[in-house]
ZAGUBA-784859 format. One line per field, with one value per atom (N, C-alpha, C): residue number from 1; x, y, z. Coordinates in Angstrom, 1 decimal, m for minus. Example, Ala and Ser with C-alpha at 12.3 -4.5 7.8 and 13.67 -1.06 7.14 Angstrom:
2
num 1 / 1 / 1 / 2 / 2 / 2
xx 13.2 / 12.3 / 13.2 / 12.8 / 13.7 / 12.9
yy m5.7 / m4.5 / m3.3 / m2.2 / m1.1 / 0.0
zz 7.8 / 7.8 / 7.8 / 7.1 / 7.1 / 7.9
***
This chain:
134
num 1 / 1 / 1 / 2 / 2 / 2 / 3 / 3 / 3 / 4 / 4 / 4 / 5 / 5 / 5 / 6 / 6 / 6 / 7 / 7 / 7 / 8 / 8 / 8 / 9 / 9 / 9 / 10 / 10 / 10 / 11 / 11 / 11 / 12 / 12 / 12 / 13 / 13 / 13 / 14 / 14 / 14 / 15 / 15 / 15 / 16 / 16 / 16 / 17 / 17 / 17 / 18 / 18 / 18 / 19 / 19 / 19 / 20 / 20 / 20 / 21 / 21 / 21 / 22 / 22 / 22 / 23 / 23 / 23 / 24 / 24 / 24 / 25 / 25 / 25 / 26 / 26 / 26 / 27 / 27 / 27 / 28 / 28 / 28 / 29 / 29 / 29 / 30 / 30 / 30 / 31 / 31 / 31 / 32 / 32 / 32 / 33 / 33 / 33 / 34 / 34 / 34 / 35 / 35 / 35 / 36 / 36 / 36 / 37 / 37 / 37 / 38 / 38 / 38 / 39 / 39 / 39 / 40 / 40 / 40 / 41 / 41 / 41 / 42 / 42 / 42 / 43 / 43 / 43 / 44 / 44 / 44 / 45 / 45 / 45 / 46 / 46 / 46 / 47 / 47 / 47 / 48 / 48 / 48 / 49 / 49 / 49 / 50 / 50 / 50 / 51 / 51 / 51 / 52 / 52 / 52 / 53 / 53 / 53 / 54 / 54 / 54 / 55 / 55 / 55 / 56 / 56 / 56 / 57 / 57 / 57 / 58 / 58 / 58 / 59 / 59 / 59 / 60 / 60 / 60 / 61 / 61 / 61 / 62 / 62 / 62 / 63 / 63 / 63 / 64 / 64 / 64 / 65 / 65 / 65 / 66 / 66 / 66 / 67 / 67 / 67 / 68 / 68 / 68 / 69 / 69 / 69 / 70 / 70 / 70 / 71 / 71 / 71 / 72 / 72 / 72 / 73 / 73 / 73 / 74 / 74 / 74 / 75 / 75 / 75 / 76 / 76 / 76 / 77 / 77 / 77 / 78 / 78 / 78 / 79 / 79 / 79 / 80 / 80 / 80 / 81 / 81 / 81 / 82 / 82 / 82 / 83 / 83 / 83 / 84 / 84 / 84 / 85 / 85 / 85 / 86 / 86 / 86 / 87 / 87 / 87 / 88 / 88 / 88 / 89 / 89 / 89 / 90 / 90 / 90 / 91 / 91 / 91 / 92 / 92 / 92 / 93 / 93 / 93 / 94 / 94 / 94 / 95 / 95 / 95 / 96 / 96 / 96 / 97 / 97 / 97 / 98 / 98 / 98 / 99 / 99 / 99 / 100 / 100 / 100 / 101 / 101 / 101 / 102 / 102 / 102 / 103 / 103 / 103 / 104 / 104 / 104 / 105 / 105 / 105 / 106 / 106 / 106 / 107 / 107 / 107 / 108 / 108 / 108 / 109 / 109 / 109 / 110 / 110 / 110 / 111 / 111 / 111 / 112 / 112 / 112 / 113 / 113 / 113 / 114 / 114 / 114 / 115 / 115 / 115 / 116 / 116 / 116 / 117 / 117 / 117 / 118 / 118 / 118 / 119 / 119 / 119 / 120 / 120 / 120 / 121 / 121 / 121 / 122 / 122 / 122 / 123 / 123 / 123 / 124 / 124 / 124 / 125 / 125 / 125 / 126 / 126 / 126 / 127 / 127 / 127 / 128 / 128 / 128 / 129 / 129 / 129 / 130 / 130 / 130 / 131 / 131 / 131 / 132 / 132 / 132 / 133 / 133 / 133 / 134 / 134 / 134
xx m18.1 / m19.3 / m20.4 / m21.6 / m22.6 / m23.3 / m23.5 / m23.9 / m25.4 / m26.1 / m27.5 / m28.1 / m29.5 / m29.9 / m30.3 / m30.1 / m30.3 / m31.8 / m31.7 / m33.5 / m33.6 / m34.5 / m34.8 / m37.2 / m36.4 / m38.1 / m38.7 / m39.7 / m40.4 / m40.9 / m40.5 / m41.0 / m42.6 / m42.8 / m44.1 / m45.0 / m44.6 / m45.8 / m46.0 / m45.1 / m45.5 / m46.2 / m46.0 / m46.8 / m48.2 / m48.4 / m49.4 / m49.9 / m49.8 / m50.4 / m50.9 / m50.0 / m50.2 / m51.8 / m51.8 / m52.9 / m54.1 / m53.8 / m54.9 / m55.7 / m54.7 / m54.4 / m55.7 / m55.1 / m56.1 / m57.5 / m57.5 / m58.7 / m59.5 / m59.2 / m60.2 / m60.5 / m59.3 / m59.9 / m60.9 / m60.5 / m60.7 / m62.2 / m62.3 / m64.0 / m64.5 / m64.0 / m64.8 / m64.8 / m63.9 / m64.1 / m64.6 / m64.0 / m64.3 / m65.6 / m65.8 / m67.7 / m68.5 / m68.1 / m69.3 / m69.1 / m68.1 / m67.8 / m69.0 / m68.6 / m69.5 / m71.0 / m71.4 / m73.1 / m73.3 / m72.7 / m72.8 / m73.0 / m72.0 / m72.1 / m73.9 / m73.6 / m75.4 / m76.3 / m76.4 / m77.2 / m77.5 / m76.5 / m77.0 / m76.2 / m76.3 / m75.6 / m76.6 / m77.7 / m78.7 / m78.8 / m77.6 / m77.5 / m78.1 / m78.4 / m79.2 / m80.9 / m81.7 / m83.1 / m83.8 / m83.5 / m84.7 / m85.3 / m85.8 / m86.8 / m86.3 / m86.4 / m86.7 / m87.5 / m89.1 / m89.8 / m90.4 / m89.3 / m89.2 / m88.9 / m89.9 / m89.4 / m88.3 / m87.9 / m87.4 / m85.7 / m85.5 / m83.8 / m82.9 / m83.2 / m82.7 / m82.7 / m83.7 / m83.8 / m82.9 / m82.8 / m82.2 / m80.2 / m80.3 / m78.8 / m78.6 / m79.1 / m79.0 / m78.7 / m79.8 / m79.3 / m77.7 / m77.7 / m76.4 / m74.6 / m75.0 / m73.9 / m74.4 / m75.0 / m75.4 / m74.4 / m74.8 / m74.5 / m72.7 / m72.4 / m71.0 / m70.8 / m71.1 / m70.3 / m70.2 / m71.5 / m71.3 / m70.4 / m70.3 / m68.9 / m67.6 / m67.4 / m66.0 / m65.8 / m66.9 / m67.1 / m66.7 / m67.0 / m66.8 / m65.6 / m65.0 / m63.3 / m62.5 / m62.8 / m61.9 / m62.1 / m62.8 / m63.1 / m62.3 / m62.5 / m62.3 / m60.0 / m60.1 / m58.4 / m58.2 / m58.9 / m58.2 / m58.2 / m59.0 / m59.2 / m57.9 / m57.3 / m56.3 / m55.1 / m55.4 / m54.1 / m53.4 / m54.8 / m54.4 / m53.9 / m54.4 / m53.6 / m52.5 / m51.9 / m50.7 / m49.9 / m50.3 / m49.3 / m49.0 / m50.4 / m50.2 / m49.4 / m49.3 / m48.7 / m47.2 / m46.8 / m45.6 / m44.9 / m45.7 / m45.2 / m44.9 / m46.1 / m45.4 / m44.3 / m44.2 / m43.1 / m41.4 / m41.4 / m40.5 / m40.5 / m41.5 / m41.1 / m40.7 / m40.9 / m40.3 / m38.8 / m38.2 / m37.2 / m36.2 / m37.3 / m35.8 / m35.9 / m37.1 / m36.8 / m35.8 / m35.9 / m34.9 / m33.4 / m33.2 / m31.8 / m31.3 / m32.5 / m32.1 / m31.6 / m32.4 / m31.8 / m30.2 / m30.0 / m29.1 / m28.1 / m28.4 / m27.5 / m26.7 / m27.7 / m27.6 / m26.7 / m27.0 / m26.2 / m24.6 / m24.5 / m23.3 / m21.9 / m23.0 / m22.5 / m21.7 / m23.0 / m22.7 / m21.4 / m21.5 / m20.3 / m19.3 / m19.2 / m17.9 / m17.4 / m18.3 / m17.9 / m17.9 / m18.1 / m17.2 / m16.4 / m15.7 / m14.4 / m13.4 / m14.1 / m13.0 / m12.5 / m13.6 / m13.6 / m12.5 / m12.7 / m12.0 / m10.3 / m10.2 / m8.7 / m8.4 / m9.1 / m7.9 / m8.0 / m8.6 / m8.9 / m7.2 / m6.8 / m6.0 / m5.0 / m4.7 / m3.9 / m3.5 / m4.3 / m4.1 / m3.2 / m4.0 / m3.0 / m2.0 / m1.8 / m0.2 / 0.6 / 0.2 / 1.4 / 1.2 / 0.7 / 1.0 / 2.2 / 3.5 / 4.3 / 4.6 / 5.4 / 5.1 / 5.3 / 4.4 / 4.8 / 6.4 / 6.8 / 8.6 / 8.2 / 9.3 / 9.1 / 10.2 / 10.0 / 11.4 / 12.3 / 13.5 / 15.0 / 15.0 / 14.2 / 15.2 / 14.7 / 16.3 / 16.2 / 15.5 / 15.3 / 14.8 / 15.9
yy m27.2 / m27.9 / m26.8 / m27.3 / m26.1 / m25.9 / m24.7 / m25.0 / m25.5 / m25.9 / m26.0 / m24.4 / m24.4 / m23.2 / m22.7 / m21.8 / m21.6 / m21.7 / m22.0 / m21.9 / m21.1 / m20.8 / m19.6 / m19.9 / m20.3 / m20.8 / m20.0 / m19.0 / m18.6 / m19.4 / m19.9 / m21.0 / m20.7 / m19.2 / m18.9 / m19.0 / m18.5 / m18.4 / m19.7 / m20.7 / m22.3 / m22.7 / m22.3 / m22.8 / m22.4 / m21.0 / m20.6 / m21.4 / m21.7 / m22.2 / m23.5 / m24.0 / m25.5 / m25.5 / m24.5 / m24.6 / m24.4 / m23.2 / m22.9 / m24.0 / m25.1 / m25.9 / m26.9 / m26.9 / m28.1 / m27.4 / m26.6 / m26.0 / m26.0 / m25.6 / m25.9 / m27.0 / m28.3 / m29.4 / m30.1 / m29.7 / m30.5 / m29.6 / m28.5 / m28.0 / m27.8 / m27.8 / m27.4 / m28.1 / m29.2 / m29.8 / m31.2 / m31.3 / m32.7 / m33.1 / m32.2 / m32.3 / m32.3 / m31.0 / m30.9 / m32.1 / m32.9 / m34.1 / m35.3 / m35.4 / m36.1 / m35.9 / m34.7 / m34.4 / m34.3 / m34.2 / m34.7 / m36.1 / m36.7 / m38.2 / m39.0 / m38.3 / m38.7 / m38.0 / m37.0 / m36.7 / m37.3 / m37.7 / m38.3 / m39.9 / m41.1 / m42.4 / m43.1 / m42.9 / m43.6 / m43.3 / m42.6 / m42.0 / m41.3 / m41.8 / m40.3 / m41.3 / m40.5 / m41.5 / m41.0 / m39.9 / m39.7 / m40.1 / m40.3 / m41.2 / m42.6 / m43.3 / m44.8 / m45.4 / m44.8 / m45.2 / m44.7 / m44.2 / m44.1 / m44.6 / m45.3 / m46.0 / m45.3 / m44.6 / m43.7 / m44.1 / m44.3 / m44.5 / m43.3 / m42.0 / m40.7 / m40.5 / m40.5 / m40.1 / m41.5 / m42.3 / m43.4 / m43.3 / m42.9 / m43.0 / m41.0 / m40.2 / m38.9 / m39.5 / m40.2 / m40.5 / m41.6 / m42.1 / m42.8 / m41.8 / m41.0 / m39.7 / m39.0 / m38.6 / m37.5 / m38.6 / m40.1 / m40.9 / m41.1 / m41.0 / m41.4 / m39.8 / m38.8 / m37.6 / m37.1 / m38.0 / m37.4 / m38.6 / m39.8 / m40.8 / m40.1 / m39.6 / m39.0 / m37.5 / m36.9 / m35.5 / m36.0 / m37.3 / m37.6 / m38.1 / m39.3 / m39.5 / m38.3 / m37.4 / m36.3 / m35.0 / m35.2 / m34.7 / m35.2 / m36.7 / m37.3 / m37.2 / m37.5 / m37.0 / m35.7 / m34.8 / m33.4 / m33.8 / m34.1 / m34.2 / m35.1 / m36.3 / m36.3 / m36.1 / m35.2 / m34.7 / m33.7 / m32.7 / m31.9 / m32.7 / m33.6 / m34.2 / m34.6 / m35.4 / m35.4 / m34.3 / m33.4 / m31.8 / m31.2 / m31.5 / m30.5 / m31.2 / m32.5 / m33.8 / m33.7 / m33.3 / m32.7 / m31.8 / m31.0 / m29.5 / m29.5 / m30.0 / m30.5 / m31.1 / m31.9 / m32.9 / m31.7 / m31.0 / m30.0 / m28.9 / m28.9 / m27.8 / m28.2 / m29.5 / m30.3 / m30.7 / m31.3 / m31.1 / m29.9 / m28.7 / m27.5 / m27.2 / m27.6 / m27.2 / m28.0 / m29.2 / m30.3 / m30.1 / m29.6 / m29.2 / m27.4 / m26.9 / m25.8 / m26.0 / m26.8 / m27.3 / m28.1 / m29.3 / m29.7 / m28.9 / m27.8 / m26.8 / m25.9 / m25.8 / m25.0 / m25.9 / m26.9 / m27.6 / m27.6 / m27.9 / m28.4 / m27.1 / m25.9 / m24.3 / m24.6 / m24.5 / m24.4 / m25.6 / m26.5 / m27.3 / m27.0 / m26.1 / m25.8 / m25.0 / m23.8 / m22.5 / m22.9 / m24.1 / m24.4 / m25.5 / m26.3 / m26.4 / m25.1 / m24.2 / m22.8 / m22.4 / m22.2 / m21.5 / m22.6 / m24.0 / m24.4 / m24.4 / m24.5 / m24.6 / m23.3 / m21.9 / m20.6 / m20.8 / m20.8 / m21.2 / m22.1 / m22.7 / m23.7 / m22.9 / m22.5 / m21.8 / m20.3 / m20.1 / m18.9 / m19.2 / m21.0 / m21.4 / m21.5 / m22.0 / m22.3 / m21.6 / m20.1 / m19.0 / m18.1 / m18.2 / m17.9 / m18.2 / m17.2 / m17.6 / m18.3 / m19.3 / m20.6 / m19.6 / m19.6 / m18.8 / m19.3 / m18.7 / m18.8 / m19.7 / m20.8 / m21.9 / m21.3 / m21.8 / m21.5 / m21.6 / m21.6 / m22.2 / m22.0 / m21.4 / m21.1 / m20.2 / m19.7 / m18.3 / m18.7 / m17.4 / m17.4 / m16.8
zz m96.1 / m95.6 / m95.4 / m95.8 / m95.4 / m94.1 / m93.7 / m92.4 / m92.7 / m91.9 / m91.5 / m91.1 / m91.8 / m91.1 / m89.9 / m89.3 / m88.2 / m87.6 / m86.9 / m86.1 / m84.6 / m85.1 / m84.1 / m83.5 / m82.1 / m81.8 / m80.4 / m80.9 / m79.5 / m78.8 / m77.8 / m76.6 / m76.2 / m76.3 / m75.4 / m76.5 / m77.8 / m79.0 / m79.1 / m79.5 / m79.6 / m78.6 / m77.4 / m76.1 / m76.3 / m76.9 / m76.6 / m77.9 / m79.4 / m80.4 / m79.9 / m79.1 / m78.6 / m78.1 / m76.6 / m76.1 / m76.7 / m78.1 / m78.6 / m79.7 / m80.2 / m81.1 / m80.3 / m79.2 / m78.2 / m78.1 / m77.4 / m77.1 / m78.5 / m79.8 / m81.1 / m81.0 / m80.8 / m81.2 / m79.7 / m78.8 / m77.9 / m77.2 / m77.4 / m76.9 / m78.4 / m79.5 / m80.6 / m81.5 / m82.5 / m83.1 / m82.6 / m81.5 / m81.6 / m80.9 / m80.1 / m79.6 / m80.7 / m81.2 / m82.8 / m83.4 / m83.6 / m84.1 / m83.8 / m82.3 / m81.8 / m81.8 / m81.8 / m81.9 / m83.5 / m84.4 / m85.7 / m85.7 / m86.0 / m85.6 / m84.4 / m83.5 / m83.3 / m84.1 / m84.3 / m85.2 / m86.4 / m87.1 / m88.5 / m88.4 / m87.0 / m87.2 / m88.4 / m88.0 / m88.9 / m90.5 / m91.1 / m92.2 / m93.2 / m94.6 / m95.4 / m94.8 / m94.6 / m94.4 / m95.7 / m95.9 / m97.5 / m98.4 / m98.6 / m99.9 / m99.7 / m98.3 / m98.6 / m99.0 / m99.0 / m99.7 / m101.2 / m101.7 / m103.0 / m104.1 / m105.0 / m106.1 / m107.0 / m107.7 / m108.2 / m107.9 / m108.8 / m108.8 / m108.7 / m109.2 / m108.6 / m107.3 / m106.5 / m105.3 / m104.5 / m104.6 / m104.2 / m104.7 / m105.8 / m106.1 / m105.4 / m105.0 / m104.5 / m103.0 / m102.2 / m101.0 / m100.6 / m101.9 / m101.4 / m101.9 / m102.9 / m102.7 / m101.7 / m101.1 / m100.1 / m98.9 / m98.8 / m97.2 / m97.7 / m98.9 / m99.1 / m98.7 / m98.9 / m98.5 / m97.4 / m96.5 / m94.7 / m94.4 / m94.8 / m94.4 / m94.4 / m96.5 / m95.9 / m94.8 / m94.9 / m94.0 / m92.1 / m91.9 / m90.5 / m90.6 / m91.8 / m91.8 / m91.7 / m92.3 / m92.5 / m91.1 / m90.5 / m89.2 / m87.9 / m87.6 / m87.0 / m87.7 / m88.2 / m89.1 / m88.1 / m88.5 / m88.3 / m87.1 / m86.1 / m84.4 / m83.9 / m84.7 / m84.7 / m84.7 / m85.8 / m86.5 / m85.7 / m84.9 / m83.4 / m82.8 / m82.0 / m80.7 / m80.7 / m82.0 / m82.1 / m82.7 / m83.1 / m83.4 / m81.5 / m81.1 / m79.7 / m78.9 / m78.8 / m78.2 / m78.4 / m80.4 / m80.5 / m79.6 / m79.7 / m79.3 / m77.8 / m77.1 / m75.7 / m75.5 / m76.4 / m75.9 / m76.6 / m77.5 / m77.8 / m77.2 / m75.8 / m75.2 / m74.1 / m73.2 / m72.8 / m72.5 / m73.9 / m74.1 / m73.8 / m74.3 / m74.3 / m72.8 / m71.8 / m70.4 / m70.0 / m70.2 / m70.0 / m70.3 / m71.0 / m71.9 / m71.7 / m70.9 / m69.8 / m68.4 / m68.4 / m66.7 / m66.9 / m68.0 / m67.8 / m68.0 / m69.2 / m69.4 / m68.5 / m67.7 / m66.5 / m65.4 / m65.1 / m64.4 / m64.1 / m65.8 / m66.2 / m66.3 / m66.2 / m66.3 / m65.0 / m63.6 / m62.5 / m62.1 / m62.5 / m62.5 / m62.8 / m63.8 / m64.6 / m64.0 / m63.4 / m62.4 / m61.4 / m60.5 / m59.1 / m59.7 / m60.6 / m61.0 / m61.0 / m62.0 / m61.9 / m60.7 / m60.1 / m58.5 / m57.8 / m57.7 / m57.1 / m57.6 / m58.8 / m59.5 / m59.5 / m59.3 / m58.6 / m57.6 / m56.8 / m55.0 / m55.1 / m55.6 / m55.6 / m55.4 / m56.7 / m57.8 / m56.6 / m55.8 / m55.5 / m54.0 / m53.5 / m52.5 / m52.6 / m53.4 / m54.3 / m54.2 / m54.7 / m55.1 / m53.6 / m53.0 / m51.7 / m51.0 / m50.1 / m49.9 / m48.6 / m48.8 / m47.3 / m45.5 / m44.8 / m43.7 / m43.2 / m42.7 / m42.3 / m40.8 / m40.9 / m40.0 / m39.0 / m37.9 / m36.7 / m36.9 / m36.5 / m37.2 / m38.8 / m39.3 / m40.8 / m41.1 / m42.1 / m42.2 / m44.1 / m44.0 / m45.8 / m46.5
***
């Protein structure tokens, strides 16, 4: 059977990509997002009063290319929050699964403790009672 590859994960580097992950999107993309978006809602304005079918078919590729430029912005600003949202929640977990780990340790070492503790009463020899001899 083959094994699975091994995985090997720096808790603090992920933690730290995580925060830095947010902080792009959450002080830098997605504000600029937003002051983009006011700045151009009213879309291409250029030559509306232009007869001229060039300048007319130029403003409607120019308004189709700031539509996809804000889908695809608005995506990425997503696409962060749920990566960073991942990563929390997988670093989460491995605290979770330290603690229980840890628990279940310490359980195991006062079982031991207690079964020599036992083990040690046991083979201890009975003190000699009155009236009988050994």
């Amino acid at each position: 059977m083959e094994q699975a590859p091994k995985v090997e994960v720096d808790l603090g580097e992920l933690r730290s990509f995580a925060e830095m992950l947010r902080a792009d999107a959450e002080l830098g993309l997605a504000p600029g997002a937003a002051r983009a978006e006011s700045e151009l809602q009213h879309g291409a304005r250029f030559g509306l009063a232009a007869v001229g079918g060039q300048l007319a078919a130029g403003r409607e590729v120019f308004a189709a290319a700031l539509e996809r430029a804000r889908e695809n912005t608005a995506r990425q600003v997503r696409g962060a929050r749920i990566l960073t949202a991942a990563i929390e929640q997988v670093l989460a977990n491995y605290a979770d699964g330290d603690q229980i780990a840890a628990s279940r340790l310490a359980h195991i070492e006062s079982t031991l403790s207690e079964a020599v503790n036992t083990a040690d009463a046991a083979a201890q020899p009975s003190p000699a009672r009155p009236g009988l001899q050994p």
